[in-house]
C-alpha positions in Angstrom: 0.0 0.0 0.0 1.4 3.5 -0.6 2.9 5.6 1.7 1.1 8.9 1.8 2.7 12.1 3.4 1.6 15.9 3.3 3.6 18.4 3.6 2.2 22.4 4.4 4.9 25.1 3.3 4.5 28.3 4.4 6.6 31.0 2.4 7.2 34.9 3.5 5.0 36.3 0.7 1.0 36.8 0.8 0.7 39.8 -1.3 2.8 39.2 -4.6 0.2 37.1 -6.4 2.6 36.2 -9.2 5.4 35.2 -7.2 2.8 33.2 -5.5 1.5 31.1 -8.3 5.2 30.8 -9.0 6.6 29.0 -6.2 3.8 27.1 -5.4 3.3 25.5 -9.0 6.8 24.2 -9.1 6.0 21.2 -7.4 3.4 20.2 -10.1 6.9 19.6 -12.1 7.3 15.8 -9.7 5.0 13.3 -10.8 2.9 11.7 -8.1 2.3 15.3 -6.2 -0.7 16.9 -6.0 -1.3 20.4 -5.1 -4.5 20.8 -2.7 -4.5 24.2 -1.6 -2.8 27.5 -1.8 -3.6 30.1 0.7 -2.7 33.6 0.8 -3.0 35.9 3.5 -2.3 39.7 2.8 -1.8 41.1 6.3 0.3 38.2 7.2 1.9 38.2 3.8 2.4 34.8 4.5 1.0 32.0 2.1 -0.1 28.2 3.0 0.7 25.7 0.9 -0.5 22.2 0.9 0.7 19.5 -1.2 0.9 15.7 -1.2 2.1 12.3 -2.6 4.5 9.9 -1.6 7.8 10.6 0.7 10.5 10.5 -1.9 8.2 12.8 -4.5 6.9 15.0 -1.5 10.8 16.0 -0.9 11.5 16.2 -4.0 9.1 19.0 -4.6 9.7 20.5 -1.2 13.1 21.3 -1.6 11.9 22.3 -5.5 9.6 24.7 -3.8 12.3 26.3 -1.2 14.5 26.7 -3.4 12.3 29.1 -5.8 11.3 30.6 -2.6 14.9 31.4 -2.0 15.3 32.9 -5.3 12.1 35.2 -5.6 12.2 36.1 -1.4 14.4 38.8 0.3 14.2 38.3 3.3 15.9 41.6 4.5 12.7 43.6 2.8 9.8 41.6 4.0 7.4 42.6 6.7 4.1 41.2 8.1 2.3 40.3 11.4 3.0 36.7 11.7 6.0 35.3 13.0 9.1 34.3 10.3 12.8 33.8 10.2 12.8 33.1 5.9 11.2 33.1 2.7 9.9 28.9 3.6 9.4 29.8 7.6 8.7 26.5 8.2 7.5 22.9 5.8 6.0 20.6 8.3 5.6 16.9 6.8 2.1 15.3 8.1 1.8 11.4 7.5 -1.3 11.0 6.3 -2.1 7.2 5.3 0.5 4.0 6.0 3.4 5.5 7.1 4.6 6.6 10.8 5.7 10.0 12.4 8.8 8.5 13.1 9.3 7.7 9.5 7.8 11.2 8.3 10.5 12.7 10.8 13.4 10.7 8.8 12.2 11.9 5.7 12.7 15.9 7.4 15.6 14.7 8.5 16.8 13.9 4.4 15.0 17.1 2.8 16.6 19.2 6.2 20.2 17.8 5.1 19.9 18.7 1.0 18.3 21.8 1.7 21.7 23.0 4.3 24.1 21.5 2.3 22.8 22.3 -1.9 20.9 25.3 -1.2 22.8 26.8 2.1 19.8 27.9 4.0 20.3 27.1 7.7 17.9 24.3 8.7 16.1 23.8 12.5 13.9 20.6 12.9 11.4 21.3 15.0 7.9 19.1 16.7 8.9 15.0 16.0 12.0 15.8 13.9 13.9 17.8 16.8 17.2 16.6 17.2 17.0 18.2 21.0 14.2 18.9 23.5 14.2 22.2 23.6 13.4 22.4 19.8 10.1 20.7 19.8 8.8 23.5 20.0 8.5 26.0 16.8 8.6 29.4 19.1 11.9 28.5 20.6 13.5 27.7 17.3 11.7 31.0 15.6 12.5 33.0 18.6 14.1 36.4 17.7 12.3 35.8 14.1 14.8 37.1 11.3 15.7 40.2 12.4 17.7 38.2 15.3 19.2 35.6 13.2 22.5 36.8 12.5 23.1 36.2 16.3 21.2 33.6 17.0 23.3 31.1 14.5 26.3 31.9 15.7 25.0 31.2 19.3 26.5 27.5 19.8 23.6 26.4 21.8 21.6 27.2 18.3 23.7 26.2 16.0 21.1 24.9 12.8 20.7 21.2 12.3 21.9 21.5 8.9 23.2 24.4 6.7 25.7 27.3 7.2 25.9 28.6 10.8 27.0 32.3 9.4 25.0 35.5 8.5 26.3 35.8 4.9 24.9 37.4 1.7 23.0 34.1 1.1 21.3 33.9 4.5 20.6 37.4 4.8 18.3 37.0 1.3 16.9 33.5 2.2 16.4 33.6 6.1 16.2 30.2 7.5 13.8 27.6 7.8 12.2 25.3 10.4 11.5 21.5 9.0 8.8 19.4 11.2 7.4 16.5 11.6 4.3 16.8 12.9 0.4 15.0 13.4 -2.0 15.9 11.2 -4.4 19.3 12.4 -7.9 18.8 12.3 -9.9 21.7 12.3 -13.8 20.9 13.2 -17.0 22.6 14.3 -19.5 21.2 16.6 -23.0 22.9 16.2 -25.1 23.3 19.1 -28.7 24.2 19.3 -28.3 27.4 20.8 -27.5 30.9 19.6 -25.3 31.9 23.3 -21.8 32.0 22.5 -20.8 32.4 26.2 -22.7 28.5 26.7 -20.4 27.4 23.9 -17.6 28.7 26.0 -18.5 26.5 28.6 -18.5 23.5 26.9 -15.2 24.5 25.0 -13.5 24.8 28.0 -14.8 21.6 29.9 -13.1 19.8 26.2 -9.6 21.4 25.7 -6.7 20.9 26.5 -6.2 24.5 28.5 -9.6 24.4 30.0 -10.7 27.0 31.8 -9.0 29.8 34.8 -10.1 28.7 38.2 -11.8 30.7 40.1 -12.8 30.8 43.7 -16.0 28.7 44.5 -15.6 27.5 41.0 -18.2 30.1 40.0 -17.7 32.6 36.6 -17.9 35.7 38.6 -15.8 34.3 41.7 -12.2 35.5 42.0 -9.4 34.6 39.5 -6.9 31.9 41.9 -3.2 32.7 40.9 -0.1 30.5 41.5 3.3 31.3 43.2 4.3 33.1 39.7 1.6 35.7 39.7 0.2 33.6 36.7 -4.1 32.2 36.8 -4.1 28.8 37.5 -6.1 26.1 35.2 -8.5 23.5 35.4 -7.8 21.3 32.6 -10.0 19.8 30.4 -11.0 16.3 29.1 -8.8 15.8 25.8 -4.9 16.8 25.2 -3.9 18.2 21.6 -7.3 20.2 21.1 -7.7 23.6 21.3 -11.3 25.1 21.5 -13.5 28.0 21.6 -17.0 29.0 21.5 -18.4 31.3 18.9 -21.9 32.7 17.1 -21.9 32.0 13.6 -24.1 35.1 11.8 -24.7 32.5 8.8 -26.0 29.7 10.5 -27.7 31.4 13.1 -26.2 29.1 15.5 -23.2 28.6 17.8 -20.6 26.5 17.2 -17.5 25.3 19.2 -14.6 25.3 17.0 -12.0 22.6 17.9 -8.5 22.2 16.7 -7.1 18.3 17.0 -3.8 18.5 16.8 -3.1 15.1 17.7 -5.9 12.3 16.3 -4.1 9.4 17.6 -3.8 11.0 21.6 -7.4 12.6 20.8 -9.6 11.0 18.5 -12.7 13.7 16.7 -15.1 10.7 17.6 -14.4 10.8 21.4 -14.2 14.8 21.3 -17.5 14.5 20.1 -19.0 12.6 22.2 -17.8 14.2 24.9 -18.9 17.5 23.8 -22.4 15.9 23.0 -22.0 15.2 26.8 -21.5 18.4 28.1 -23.6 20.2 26.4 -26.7 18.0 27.8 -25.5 19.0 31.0 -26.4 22.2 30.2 -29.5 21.9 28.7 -28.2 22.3 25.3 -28.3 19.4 22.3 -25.2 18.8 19.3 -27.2 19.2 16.7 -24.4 17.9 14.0 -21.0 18.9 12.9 -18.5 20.5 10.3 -14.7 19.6 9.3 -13.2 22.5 7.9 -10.7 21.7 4.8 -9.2 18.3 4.0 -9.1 15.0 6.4 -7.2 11.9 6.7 -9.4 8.6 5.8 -8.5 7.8 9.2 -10.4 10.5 10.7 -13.8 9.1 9.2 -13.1 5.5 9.3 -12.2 5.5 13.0 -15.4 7.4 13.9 -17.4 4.8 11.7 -15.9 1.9 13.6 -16.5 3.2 17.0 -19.8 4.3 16.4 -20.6 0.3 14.8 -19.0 -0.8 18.1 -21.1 0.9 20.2 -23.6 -0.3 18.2 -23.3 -3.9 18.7 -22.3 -4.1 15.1 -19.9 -5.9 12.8 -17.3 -3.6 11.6 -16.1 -5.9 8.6 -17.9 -4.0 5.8 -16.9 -2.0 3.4 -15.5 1.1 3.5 -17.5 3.1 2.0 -20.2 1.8 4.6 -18.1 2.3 7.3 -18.0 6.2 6.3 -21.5 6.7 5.8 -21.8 5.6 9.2 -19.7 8.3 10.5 -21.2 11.1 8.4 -24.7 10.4 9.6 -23.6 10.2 13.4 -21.2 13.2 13.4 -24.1 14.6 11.3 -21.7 16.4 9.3 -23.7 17.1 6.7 -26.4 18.8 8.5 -24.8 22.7 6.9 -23.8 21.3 3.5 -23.7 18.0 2.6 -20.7 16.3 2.8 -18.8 14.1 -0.2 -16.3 12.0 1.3 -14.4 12.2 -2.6 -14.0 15.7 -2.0 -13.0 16.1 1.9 -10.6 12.7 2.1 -7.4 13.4 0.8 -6.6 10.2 -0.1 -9.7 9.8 -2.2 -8.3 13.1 -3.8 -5.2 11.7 -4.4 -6.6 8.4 -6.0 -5.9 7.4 -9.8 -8.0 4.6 -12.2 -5.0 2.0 -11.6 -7.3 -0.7 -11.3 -9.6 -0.2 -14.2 -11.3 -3.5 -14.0 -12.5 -3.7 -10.5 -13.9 -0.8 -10.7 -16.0 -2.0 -13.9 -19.8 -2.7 -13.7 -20.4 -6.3 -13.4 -21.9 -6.6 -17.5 -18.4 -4.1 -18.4 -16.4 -6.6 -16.6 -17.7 -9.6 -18.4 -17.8 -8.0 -22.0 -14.5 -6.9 -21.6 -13.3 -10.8 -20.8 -15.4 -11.9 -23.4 -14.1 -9.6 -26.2 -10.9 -10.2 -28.3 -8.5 -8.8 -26.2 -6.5 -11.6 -24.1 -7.1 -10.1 -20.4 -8.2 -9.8 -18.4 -7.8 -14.0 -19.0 -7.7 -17.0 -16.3 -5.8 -15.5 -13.6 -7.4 -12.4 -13.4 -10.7 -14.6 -13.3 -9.2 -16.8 -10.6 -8.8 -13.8 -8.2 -12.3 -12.6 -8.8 -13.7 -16.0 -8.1 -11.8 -15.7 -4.9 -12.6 -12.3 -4.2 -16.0 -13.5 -4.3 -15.8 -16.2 -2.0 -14.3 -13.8 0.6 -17.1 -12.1 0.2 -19.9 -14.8 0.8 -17.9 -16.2 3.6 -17.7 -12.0 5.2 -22.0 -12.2 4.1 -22.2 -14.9 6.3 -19.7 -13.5 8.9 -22.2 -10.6 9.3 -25.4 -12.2 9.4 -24.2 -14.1 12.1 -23.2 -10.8 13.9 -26.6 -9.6 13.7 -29.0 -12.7 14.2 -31.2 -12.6 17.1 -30.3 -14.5 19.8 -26.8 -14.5 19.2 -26.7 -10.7 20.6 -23.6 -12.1 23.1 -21.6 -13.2 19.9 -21.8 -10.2 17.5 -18.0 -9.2 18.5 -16.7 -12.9 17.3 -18.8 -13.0 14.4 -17.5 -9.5 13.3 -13.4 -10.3 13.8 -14.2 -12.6 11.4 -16.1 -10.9 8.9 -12.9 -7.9 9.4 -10.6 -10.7 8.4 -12.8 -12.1 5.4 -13.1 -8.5 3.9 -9.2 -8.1 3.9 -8.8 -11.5 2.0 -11.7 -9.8 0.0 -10.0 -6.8 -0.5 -6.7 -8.2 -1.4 -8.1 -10.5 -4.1 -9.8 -7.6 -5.8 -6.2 -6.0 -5.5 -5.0 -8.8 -7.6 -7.2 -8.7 -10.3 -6.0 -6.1 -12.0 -2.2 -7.3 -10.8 -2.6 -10.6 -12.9 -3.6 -8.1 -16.2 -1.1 -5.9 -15.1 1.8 -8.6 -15.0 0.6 -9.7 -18.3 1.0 -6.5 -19.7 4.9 -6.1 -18.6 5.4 -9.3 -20.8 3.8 -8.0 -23.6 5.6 -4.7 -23.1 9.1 -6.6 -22.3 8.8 -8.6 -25.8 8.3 -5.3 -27.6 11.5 -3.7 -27.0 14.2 -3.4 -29.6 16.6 -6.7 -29.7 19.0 -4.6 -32.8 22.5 -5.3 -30.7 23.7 -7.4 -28.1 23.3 -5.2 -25.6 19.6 -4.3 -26.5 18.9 -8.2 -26.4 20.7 -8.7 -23.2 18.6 -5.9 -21.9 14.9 -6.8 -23.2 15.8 -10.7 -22.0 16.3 -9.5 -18.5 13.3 -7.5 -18.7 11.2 -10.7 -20.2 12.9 -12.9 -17.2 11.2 -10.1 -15.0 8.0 -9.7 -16.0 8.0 -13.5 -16.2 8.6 -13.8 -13.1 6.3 -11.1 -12.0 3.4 -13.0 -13.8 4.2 -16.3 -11.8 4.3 -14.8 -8.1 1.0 -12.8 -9.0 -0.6 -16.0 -9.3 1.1 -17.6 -6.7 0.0 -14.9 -4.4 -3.5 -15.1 -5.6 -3.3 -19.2 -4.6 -2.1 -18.0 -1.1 -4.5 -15.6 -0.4 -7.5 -17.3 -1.3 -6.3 -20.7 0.6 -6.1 -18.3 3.4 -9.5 -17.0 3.0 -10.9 -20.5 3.5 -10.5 -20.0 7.1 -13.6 -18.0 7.3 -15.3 -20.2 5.3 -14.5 -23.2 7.6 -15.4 -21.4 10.8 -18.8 -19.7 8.9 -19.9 -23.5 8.2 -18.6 -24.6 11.8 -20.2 -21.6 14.0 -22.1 -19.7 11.9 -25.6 -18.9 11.3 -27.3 -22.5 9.9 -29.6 -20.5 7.5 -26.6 -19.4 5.8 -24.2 -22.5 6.0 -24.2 -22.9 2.0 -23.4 -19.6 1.2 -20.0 -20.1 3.1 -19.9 -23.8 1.3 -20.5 -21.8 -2.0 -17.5 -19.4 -0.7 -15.5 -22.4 -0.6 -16.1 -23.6 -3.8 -15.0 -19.8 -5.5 -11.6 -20.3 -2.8 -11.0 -23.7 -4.7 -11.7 -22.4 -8.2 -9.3 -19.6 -7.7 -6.6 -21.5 -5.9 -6.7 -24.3 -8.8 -7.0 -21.2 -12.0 -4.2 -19.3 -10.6 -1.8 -22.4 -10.5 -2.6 -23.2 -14.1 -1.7 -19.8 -14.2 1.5 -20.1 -12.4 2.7 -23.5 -14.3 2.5 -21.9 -18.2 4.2 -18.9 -16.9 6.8 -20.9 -15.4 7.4 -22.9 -19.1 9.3 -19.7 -20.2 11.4 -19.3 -17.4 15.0 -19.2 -17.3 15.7 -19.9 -13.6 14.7 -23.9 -12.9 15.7 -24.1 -9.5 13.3 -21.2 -8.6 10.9 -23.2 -11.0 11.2 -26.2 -9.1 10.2 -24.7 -5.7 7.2 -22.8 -6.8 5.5 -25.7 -8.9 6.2 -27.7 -5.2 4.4 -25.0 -3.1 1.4 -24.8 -5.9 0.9 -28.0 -6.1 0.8 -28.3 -1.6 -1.4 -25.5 -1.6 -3.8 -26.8 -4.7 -3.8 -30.6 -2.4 -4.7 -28.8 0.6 -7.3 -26.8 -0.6 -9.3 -29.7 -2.1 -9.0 -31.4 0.9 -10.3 -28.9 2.9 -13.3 -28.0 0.4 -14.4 -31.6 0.3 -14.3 -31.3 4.2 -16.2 -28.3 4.2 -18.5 -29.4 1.9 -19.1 -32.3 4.1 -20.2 -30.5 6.9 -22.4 -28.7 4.9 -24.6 -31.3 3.9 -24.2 -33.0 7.1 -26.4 -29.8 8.4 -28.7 -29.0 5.6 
């Protein structure tokens, strides 16, 4: 699965409109990077830039995008009311979908050490990339902004990460920049049935982080308790990493509590929001729905939809799309405006048609077997059957979640359908892998074979794609074997009205394990390497035994019950 990372630039310029578009376009020149948003803000003059794609392309077109920033920037003329220290202030890298912070805070780490040492722009990681504590935090590393730099680098206990340590000609143009790795901020509004911001308050301030000043007899208009310092003391509230205030929104004709989340993981939006549902009760108010500002991670929604099916009683292995419907209609986030998951979910946004035949109609995905063309042919087949005995055995799986009676069961039932919709989704993955590892044979046999070394070259690529085309198969074999599992324990424990719809399941596993090996052995006929040959005809033909023994077990049971 792809690693997904965002990265959020923020350059010294918000009034120059065609410097603007400039810098923030070049990072449309690296494939696999998509531009999301570009924010300008003219009293800050300070732009937001949000961008993403996988690591290696994301720094790619970071560093692309600092160093035009460098070149169209001075530094030593700009002015504006937010924070800086250089023309990038800071380019935070968010993970956003199969990849870790830690990992994101490598990849600063790399575009940190290029940017020092090719473009000479002093470099301070800052949040999960700080190489020391006391740079976790951005305001220490900003502190003194630009006009205090030329000190400050020189300062061994702020020495930069990466990048020169002297005020030259280059430095004084390009300021320096802060590189992060950092969670993902989700900004989100929680509408309440009521038009009194100062009620809002309340409930803000029982939810963030900072809560609310204590006061004597824990009354508004009692006395403000300070500490030692001088300083209010705090009564925190509920949730770490949100922020949160309460405000009247002339549009809506409601108030809202605006929330920021800038840690999901340590403060999920589905537990802020029930928690705010909670409070505001208390106070005789009611949540009447929701609002995210901007783009989310997948994670966001799909979290929510799983807890919400847990607290439910209900199996969580459906599909995804189900799963996010769920969460829409209890976060009631599309009570303002509706709400289309395609457009809010980044990686929806980011998704391209790379698996053009699993995303046919079921007539488009027939025709298109049936015409002249020669795939998708058997192994692409073989992994659909499979796919679709994953799915009767995850039918089955559910049903059995939800069957009255078995109320004290749904959990087990729905670990089970979970697992039979990840065979279910892998076996769809492989459908268009088998036509795709066709096509790199076809495309290997095409290339020129003038000279020797064009012939060397298009054989090694015709042993690759050969091999490619035999472990696609093979991996199809494995998967669905592994999906028979489910089927085995649907027929054992499931519900009895639906024991042949497993069997059936079992059947599809079978056709797919037996089609893919045909598969794998006429593949294997053209290649070069017999040893590897030998093993893999071994394993296919354990796995193919195994399987039919288990069906004809399976099948066995069934008909012992029906």
């Amino acid at each position: 699965m792809k690693q997904i990372i965002e990265c959020v630039p923020n350059i010294s310029e918000g009034r120059d409109a065609e410097k603007i578009k400039i810098i923030s376009s070049v990072v449309e020149n690296i494939n696999g990077v998509s531009l999301l948003n570009v924010d300008p803000g003219e009293a800050t003059n300070r732009t937001v830039i949000t961008f993403v794609g996988e690591p290696q392309n994301v720094i790619d077109a970071a560093f692309l995008l600092i160093k035009k920033a460098q070149e169209l920037i001075d530094m030593s003329k700009h002015s504006g009311e937010h924070p800086r220290m250089g023309a990038t202030d800071v380019c935070p890298l968010v993970p956003i979908s199969n990849i870790t912070l830690k990992e994101c805070a490598e990849w600063a780490h790399k575009l940190g050490d290029r940017v020092g040492k090719e473009l000479n722009i002093p470099i301070y990681h800052y949040e999960a990339a700080a190489k020391e504590e006391k740079r976790k935090n951005l305001a220490n590393c900003r502190k003194g902004e630009y006009e205090g730099l030329a000190k400050k680098i020189i300062d061994p206990k702020w020495k930069p990460d990466y990048g020169p340590n002297k005020f030259n000609e280059s430095v004084k143009k390009s300021g320096a920049t802060a590189i992060a790795a950092r969670d993902f901020l989700v900004a989100y509004n929680v509408n309440l049935n009521t038009t009194s911001t100062r009620r809002a308050n309340a409930v803000a301030f029982d939810i963030r982080e900072a809560g609310r000043i204590k006061r004597e007899g824990g009354k508004i208009s009692g006395k403000i308790i300070k500490g030692k310092d001088g300083e209010p003391l705090r009564e925190p509230g509920l949730f770490k990493s949100v922020k949160g205030i309460g405000w009247f929104i002339k549009e809506y004709g409601i108030a809202q509590i605006s929330y920021n989340l800038t840690d999901i993981n340590t403060s999920p939006l589905h537990e802020v929001f029930e928690k705010t549902c909670e409070r505001a009760e208390k106070r005789g108010m009611r949540v009447t729905g929701s609002e995210l500002v901007g783009l989310i991670p997948k994670k966001v929604l799909t979290d929510a939809g799983k807890y919400f099916l847990r607290k439910q009683h209900r199996s969580i292995g459906i599909s995804e799309n189900e799963i996010i419907k769920i969460a829409i209609k209890t976060l009631g986030l599309d009570e303002l405006s509706p709400f289309n998951p395609k457009e809010r979910v980044i990686e929806y946004m980011l998704e391209d048609n790379n698996n053009p035949l699993i995303n046919m109609k079921l007539s488009e995905f027939a025709n298109e077997t049936s015409s002249e063309s020669p795939a998708p042919g058997g192994g692409s087949i073989s992994a659909y059957c499979g796919a679709l005995g994953a799915a009767l055995a995850t039918m089955v799986a559910n049903l059995s979640a939800h069957k009255r009676g078995w109320d004290d069961r749904w959990e087990e039932f729905s670990d089970w359908a979970e697992k039979g919709l990840q065979y279910q989704n892998q076996l769809l993955e492989l459908v268009d892998e088998d036509t795709k590892a066709f096509t790199k044979i076809m495309n290997a046999f095409q290339l020129p074979k003038e000279t020797d070394t064009e012939k060397e070259k298009r054989n090694k690529a015709i042993q690759e794609a050969t091999k490619y085309a035999i472990l696609t198969p093979f991996e199809v074999m494995k998967t669905a074997y592994n999906s028979m599992e489910v089927m085995k324990a649907m027929i054992e424990h499931g519900n009895p009205n639906s024991i042949t719809d497993a069997a059936v399941g079992a059947l599809c596993a079978r056709t797919a394990i037996i089609g893919a090996f045909l598969n794998v052995k006429i593949n294997c006929g053209d290649y070069e390497d017999k040893i590897f040959v030998k093993e893999i005809l071994t394993k296919g033909e354990k796995l193919v035994n195994k399987a039919n023994k288990t069906e004809e077990e399976l099948i066995k049971i069934t008909n012992s019950k029906i």
